[in-house]
Every structure is written in structure tokens, then in C-alpha cells.
PQR file with spaces between the fields and no chain letter, atoms N, CA, C, O and H, PARSE charges and radii, in Angstrom:
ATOM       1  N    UNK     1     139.620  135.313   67.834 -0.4000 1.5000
ATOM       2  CA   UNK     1     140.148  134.369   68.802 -0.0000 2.0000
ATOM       3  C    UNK     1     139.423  134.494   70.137  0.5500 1.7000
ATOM       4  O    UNK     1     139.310  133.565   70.937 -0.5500 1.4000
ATOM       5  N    UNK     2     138.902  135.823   70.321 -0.4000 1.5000
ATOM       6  CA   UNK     2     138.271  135.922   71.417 -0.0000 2.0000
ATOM       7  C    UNK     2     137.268  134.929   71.807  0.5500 1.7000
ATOM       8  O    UNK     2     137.316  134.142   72.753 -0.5500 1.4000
ATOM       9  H    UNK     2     138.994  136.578   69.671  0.4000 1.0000
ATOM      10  N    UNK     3     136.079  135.139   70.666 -0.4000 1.5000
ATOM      11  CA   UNK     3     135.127  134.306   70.452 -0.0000 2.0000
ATOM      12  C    UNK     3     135.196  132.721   70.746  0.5500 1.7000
ATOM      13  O    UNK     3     134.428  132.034   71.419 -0.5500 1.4000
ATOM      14  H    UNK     3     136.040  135.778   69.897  0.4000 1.0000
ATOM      15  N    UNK     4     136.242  132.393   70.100 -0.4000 1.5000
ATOM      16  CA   UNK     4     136.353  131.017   70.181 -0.0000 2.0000
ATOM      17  C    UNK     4     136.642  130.422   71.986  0.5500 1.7000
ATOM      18  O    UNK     4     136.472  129.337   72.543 -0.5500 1.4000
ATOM      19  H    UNK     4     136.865  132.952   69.553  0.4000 1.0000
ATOM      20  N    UNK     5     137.216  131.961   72.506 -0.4000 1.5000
ATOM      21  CA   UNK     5     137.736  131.450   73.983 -0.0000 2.0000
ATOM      22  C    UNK     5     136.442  131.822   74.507  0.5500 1.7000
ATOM      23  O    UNK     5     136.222  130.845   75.223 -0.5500 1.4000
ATOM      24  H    UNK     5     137.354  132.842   72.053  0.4000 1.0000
ATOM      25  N    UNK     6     135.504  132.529   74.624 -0.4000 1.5000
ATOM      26  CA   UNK     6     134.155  132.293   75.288 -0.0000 2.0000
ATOM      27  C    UNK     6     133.440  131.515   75.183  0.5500 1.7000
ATOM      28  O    UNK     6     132.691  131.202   76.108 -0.5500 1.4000
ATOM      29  H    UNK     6     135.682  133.322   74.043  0.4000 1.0000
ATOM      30  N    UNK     7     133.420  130.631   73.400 -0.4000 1.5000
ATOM      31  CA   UNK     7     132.218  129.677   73.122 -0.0000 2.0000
ATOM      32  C    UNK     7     133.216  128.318   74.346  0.5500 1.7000
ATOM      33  O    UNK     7     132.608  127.651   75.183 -0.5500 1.4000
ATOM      34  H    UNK     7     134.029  130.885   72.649  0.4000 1.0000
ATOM      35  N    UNK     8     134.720  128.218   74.126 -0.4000 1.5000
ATOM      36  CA   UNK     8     135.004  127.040   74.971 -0.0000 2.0000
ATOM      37  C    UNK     8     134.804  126.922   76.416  0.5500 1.7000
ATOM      38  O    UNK     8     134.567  125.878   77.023 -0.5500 1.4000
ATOM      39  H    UNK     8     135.213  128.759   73.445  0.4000 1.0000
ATOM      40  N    UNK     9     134.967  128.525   77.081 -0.4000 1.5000
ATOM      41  CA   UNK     9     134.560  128.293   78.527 -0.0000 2.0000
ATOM      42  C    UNK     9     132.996  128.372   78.878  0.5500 1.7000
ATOM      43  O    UNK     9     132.595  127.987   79.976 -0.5500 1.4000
ATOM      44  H    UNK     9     135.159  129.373   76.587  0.4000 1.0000
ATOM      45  N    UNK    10     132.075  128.917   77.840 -0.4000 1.5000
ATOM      46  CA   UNK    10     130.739  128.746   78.227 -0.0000 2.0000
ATOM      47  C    UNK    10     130.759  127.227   77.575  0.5500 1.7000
ATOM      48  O    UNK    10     129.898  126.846   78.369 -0.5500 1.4000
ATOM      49  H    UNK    10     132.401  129.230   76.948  0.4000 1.0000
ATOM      50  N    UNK    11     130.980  126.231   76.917 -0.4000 1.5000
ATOM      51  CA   UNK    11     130.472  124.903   76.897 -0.0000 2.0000
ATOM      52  C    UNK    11     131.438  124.205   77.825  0.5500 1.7000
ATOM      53  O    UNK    11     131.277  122.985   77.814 -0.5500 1.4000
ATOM      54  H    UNK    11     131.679  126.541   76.273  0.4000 1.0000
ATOM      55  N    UNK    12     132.399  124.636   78.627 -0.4000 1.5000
ATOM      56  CA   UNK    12     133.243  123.784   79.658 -0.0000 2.0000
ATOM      57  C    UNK    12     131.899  124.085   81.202  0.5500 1.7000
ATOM      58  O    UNK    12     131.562  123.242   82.032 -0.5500 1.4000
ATOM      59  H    UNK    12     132.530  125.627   78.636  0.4000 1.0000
ATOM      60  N    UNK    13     131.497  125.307   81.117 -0.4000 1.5000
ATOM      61  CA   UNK    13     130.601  125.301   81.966 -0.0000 2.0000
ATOM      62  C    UNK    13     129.427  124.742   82.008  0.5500 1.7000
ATOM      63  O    UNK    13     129.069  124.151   83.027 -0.5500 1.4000
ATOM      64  H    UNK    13     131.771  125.992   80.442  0.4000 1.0000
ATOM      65  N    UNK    14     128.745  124.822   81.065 -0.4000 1.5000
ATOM      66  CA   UNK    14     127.810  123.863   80.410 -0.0000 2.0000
ATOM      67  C    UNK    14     128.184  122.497   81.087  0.5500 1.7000
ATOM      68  O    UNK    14     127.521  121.952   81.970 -0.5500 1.4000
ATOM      69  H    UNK    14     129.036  125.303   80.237  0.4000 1.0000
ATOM      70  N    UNK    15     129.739  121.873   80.350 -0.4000 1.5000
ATOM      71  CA   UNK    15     129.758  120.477   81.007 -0.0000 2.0000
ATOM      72  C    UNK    15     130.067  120.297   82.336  0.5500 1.7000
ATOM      73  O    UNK    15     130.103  119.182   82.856 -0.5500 1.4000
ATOM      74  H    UNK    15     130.278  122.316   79.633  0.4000 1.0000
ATOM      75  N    UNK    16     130.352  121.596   83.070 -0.4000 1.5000
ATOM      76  CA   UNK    16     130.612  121.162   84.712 -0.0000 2.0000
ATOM      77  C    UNK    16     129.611  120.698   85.367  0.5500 1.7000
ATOM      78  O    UNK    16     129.648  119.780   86.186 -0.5500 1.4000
ATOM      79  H    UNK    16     130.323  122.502   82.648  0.4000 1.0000
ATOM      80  N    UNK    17     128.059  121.733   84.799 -0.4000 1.5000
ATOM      81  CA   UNK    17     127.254  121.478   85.611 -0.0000 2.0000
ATOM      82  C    UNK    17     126.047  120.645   85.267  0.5500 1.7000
ATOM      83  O    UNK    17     125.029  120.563   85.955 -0.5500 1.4000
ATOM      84  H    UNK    17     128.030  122.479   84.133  0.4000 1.0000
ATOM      85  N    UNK    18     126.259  120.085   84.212 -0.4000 1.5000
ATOM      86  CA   UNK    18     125.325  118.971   83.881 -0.0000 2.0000
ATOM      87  C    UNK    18     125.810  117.768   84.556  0.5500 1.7000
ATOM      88  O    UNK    18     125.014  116.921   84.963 -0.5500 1.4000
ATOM      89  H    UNK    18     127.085  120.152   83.653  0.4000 1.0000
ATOM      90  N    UNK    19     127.790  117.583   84.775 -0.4000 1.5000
ATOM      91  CA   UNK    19     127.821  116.525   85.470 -0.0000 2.0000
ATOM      92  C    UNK    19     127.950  116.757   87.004  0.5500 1.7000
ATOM      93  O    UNK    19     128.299  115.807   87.704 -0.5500 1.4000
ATOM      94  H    UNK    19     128.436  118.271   84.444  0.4000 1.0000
ATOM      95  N    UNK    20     127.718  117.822   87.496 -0.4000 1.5000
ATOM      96  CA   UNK    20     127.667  118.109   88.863 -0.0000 2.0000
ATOM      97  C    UNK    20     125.717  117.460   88.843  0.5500 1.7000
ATOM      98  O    UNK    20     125.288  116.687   89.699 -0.5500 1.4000
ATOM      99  H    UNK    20     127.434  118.594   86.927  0.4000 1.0000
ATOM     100  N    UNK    21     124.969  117.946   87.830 -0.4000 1.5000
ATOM     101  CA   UNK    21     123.643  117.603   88.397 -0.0000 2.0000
ATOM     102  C    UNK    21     123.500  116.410   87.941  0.5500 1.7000
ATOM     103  O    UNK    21     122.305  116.115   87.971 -0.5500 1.4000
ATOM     104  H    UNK    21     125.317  118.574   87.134  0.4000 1.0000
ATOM     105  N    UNK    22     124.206  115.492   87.492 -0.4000 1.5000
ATOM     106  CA   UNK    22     124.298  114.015   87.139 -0.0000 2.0000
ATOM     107  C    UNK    22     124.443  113.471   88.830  0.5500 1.7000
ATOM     108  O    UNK    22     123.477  113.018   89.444 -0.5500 1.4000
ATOM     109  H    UNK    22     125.177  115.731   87.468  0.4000 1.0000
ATOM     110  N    UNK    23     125.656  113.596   89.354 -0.4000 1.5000
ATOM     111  CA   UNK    23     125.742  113.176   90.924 -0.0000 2.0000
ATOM     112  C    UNK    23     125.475  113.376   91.622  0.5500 1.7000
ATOM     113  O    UNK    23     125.736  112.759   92.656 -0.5500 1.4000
ATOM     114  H    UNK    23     126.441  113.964   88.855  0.4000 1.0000
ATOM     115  N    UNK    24     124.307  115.035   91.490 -0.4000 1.5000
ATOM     116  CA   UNK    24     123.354  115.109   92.715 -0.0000 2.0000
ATOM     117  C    UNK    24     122.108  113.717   92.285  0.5500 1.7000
ATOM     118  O    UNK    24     121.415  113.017   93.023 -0.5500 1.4000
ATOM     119  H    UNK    24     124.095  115.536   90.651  0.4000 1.0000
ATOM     120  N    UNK    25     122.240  113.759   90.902 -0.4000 1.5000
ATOM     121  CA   UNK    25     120.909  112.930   90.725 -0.0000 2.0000
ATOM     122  C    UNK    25     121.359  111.700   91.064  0.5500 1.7000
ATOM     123  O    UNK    25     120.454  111.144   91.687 -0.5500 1.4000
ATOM     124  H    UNK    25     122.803  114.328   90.303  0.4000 1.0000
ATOM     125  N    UNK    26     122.182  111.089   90.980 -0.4000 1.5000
ATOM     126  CA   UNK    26     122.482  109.503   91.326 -0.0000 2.0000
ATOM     127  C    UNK    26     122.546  109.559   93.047  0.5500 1.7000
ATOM     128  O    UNK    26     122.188  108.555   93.663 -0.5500 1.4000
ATOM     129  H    UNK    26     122.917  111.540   90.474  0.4000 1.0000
ATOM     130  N    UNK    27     122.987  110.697   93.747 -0.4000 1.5000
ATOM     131  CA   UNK    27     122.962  110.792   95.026 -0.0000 2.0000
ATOM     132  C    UNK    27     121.570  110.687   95.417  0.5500 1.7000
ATOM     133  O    UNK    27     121.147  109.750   96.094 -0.5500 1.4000
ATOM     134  H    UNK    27     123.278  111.513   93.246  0.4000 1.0000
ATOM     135  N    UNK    28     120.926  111.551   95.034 -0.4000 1.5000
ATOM     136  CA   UNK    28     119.273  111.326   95.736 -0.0000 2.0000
ATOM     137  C    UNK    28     118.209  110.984   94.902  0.5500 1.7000
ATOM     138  O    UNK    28     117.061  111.124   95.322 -0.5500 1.4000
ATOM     139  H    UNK    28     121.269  112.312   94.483  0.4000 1.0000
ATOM     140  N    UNK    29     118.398  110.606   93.912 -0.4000 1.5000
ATOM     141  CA   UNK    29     117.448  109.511   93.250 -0.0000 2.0000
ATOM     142  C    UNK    29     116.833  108.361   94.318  0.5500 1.7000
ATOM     143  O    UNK    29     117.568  107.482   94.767 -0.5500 1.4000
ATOM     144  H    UNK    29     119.331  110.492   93.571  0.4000 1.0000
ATOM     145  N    UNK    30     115.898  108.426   94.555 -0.4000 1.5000
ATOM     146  CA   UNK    30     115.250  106.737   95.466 -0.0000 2.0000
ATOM     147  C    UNK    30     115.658  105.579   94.624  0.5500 1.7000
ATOM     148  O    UNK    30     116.157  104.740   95.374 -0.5500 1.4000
ATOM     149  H    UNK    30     115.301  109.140   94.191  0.4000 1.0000
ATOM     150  N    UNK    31     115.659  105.264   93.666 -0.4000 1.5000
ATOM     151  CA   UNK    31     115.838  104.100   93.052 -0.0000 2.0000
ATOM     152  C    UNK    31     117.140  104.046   92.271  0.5500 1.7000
ATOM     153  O    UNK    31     117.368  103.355   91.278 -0.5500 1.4000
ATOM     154  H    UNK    31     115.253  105.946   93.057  0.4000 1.0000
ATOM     155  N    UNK    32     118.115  105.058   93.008 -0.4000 1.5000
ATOM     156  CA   UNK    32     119.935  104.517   92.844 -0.0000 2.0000
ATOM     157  C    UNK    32     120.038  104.788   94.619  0.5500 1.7000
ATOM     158  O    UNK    32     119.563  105.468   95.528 -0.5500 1.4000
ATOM     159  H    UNK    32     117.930  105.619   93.815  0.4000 1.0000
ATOM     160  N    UNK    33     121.094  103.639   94.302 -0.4000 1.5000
ATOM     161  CA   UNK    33     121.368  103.794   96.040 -0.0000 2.0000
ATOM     162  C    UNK    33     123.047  104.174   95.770  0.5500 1.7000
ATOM     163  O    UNK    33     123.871  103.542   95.109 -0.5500 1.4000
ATOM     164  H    UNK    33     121.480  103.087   93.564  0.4000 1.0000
ATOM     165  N    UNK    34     123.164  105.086   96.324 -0.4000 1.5000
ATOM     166  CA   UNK    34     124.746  105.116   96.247 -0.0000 2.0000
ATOM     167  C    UNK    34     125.129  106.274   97.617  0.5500 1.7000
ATOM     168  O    UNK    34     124.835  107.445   97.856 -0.5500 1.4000
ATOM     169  H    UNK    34     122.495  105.599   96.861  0.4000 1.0000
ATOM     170  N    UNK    35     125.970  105.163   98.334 -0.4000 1.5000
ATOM     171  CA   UNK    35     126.293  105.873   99.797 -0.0000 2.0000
ATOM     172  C    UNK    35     127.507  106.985  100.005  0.5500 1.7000
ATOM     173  O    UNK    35     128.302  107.101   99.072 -0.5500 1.4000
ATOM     174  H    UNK    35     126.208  104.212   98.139  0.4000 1.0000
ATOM     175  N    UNK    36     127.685  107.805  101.183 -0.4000 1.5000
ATOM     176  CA   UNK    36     128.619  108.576  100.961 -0.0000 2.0000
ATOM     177  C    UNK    36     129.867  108.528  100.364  0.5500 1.7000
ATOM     178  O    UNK    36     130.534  109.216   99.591 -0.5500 1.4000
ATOM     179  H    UNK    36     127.039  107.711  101.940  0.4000 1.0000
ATOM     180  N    UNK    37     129.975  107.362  101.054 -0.4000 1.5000
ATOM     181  CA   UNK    37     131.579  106.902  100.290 -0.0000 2.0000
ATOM     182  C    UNK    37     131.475  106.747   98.949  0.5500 1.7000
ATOM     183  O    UNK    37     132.526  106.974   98.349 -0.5500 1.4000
ATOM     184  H    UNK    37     129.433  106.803  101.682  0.4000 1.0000
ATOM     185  N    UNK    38     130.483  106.412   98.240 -0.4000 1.5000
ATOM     186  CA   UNK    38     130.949  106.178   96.843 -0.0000 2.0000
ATOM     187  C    UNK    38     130.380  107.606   96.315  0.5500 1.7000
ATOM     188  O    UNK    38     130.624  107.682   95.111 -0.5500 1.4000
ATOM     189  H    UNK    38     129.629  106.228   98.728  0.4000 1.0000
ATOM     190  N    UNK    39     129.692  108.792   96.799 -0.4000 1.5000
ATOM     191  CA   UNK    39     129.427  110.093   96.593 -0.0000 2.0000
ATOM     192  C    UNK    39     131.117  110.582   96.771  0.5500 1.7000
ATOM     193  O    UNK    39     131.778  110.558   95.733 -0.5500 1.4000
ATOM     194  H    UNK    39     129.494  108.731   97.777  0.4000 1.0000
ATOM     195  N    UNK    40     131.608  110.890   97.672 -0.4000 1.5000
ATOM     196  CA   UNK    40     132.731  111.162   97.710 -0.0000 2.0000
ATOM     197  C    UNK    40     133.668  110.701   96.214  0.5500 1.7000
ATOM     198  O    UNK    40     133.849  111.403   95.219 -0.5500 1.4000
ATOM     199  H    UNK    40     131.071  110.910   98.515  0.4000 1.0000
ATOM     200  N    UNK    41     134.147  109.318   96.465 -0.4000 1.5000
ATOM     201  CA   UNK    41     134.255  108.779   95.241 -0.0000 2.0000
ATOM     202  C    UNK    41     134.044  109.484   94.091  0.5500 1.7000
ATOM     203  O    UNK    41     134.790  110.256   93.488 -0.5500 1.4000
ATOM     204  H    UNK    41     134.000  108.747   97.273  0.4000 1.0000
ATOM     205  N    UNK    42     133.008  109.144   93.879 -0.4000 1.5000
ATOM     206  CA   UNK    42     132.752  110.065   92.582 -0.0000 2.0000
ATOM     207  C    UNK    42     133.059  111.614   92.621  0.5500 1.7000
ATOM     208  O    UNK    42     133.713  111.894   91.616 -0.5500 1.4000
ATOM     209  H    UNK    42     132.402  108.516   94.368  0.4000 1.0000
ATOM     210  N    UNK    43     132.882  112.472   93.231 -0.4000 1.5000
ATOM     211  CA   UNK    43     133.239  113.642   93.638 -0.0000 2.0000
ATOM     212  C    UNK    43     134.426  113.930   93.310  0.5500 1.7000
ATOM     213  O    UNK    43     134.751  114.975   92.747 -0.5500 1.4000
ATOM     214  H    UNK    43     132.351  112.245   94.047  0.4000 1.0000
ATOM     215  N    UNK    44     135.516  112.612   93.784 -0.4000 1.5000
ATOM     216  CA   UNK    44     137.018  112.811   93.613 -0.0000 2.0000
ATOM     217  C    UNK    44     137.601  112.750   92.468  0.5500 1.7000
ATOM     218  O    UNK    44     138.747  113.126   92.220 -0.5500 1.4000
ATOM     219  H    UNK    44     135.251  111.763   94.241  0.4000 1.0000
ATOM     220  N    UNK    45     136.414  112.015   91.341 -0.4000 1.5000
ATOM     221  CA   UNK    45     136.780  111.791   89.949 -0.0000 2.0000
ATOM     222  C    UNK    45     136.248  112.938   88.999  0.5500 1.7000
ATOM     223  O    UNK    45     136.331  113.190   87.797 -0.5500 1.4000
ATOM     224  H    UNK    45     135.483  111.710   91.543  0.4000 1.0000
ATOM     225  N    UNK    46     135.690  113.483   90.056 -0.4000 1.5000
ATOM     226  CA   UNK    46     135.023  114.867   89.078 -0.0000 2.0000
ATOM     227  C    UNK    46     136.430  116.027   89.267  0.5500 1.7000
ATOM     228  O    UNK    46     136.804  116.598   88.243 -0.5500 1.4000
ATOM     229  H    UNK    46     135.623  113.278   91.032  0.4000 1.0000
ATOM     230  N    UNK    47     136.908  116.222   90.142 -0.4000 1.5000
ATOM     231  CA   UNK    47     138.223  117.161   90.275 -0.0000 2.0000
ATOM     232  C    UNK    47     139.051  116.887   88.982  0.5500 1.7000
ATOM     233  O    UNK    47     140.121  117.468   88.799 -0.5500 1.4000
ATOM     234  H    UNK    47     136.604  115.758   90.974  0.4000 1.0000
């Protein structure tokens, strides 16, 4: 049982930070424009 609780929090981490580097990338990508407010926004849907 152990096992199974490490493989779920190492792939919950896995998915935190692929979509944390998803909204740095839409944040400073040149060719997405997306302003603070909708950074925030999104930010608030990531909580």
C-alpha cells in the first residue's frame, strides 16, 4: 500500500508542475498574449 501512495504523490507532482510550466508558458510566450488579470485567473483555477 505504501507503494501505491508514493507512485500517486510522485505523479500528482508530476501533474502540478507540468501545469504550473503550462502558465508560465502561456504567460511569456510572445505569440500568446495573456495579461495579468487573466494570469491571475488562471492561477485561481489552478488552486
Amino acid at each position: 500500500a505504501v507503494e501505491f501512495v508514493n507512485l500517486w504523490a510522485e505523479e500528482t507532482l508530476i501533474e502540478v508542475v507540468l501545469t504550473l510550466e503550462i502558465l508560465f508558458l502561456l504567460y511569456y510566450e510572445p505569440f500568446h498574449r495573456c495579461s495579468a488579470k487573466r494570469w491571475k485567473n488562471l492561477c485561481s483555477l489552478f488552486k
